[in-house]
C-alpha positions in Angstrom: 31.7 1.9 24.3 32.5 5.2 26.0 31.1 4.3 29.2 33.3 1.6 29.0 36.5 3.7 27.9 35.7 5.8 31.0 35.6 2.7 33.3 38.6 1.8 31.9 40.4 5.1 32.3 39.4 5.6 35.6 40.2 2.5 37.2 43.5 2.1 35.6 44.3 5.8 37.1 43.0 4.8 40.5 45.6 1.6 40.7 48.2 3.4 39.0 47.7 5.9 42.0 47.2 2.8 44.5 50.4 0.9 43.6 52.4 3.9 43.4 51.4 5.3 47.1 51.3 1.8 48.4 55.1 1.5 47.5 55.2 5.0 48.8 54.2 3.6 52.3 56.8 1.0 51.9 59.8 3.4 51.5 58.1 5.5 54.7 57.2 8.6 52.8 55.1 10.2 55.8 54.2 13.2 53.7 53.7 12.2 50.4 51.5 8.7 50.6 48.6 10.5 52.7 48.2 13.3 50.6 48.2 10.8 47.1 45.8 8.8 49.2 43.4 11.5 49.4 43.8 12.0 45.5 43.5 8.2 45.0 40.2 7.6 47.0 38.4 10.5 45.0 39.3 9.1 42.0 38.4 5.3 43.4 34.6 6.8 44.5 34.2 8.3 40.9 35.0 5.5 39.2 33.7 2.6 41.9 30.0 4.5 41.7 30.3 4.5 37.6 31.1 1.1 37.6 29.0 -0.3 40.1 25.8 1.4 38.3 26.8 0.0 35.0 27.6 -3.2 36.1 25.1 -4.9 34.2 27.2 -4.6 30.8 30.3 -7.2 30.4 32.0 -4.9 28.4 31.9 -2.7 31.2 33.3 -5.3 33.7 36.0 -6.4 31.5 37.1 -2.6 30.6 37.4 -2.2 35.1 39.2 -5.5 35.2 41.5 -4.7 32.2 42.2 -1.4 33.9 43.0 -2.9 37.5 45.8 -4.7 35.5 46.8 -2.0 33.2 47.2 0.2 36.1 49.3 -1.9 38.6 51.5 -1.8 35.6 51.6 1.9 35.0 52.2 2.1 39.1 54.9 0.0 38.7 56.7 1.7 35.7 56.1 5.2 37.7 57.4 4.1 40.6 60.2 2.8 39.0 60.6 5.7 37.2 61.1 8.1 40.3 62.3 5.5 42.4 62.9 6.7 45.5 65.4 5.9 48.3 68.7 4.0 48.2 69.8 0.2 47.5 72.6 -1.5 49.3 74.3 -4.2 47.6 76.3 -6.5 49.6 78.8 -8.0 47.2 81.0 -11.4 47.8 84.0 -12.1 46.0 87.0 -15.0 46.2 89.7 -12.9 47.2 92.4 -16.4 47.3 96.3 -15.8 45.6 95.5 -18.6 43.4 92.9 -17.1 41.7 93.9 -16.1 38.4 91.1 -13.0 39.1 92.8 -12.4 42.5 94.2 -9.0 41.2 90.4 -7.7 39.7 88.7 -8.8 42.5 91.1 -7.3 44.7 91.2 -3.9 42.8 87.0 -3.7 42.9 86.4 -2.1 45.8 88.6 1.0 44.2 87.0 0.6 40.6 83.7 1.0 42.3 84.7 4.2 44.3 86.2 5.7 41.2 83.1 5.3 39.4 81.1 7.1 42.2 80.2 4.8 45.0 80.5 4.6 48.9 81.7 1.1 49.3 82.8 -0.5 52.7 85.2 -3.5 52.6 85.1 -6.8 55.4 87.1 -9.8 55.1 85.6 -13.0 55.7 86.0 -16.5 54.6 83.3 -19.4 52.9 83.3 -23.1 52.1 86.2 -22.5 49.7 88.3 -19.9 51.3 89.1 -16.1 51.5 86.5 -13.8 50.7 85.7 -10.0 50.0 82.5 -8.5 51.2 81.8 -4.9 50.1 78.8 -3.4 51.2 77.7 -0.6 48.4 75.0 2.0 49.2 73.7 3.3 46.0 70.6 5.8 45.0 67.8 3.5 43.7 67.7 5.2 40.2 71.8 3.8 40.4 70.3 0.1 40.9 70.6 -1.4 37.0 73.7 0.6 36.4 75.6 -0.6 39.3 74.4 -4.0 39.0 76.0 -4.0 35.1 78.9 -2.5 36.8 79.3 -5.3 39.1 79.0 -7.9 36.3 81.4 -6.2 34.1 84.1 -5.8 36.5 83.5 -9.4 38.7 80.9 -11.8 36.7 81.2 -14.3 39.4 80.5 -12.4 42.3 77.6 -13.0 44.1 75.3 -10.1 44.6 72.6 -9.6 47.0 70.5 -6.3 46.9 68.1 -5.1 50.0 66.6 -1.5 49.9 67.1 -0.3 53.7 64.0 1.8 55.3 66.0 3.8 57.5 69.6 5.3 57.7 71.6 7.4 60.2 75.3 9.0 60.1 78.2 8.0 58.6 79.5 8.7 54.9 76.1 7.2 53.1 73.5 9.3 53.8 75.5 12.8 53.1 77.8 12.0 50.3 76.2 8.8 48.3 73.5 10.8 46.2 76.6 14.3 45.7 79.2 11.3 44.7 76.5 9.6 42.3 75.7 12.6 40.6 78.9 13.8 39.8 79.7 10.6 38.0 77.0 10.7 36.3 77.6 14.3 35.1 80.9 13.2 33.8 79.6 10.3 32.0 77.0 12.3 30.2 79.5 15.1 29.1 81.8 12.5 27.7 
């Protein structure tokens, strides 16, 4: 049974390490998915060679399948955890004067700003008329906040999120993550 623990143990560290760099390669992190690769494949041999000369036990192959799982999970939860990198929400509202929520919707873009976030308005117009398009550029770790934010302020807005690999100039990539903080610092002292 402790040769099985061990199996376990390591395996579920290797794909916790596995998932986590994997989405590290996804976001572009040049620096730190090679070096947690390294740390990952020493950890795969170890457990790969235990496993592989004790394969002739099915407790033993359940605890390294059980593990795979267990640590695709824990990769996820890390990664989520530290997430990395930014979100940008592109939010659609009906901006028409017959709306009865013409004023709210009209007023988000500044309810956003004032609680922290870089948003860029466009005009544009759907099936049923006038719309409001703000594009919102938010740290990752901001993602489920904004989103309630959204909700709260327009629940009929339609929301798409995409996480952008790379970014250049403009307001968003100085002042997003100084503006995000300081909301949140106020938040927390009240």
């Amino acid at each position: 049974m402790k040769l099985a623990l061990t199996i376990f143990v390591l395996n579920a560290c290797y794909i916790t390490l596995n998932t986590f760099r994997t989405m590290l390669v996804v976001r572009r992190q040049k620096l730190w998915a090679p070096l947690l690769a390294v740390f990952e494949e020493f950890v795969y041999v170890i457990a790969l060679a235990i496993a592989l000369k004790n394969i002739n036990s099915p407790i033993n192959v359940i605890a390294y399948t059980v593990g795979f799982g267990i640590g695709i999970y824990l990769g996820i939860l890390i990664e989520d955890h530290v997430a990395l990198g930014y979100v940008n929400f592109q939010v659609t509202v009906k901006i028409d004067n017959d709306d009865p929520k013409y004023q709210q919707n009209k007023k988000l873009p500044e309810d956003l700003r004032n609680n922290g976030y870089g948003v860029t308005e466009t005009w544009g117009y759907g099936r049923d008329g006038s719309r409001l398009i703000l594009n919102i550029l938010a740290p990752r770790k901001a993602d489920r906040r904004l989103m309630d934010l959204i909700h709260q302020l327009a629940p009929e807005a339609f929301v798409m999120v995409n996480e952008p690999t790379q970014m250049s100039g403009g307001f968003w990539s100085k002042e997003v993550e100084r503006r995000f903080r300081k909301v949140t610092h106020k938040e927390k002292q009240n």
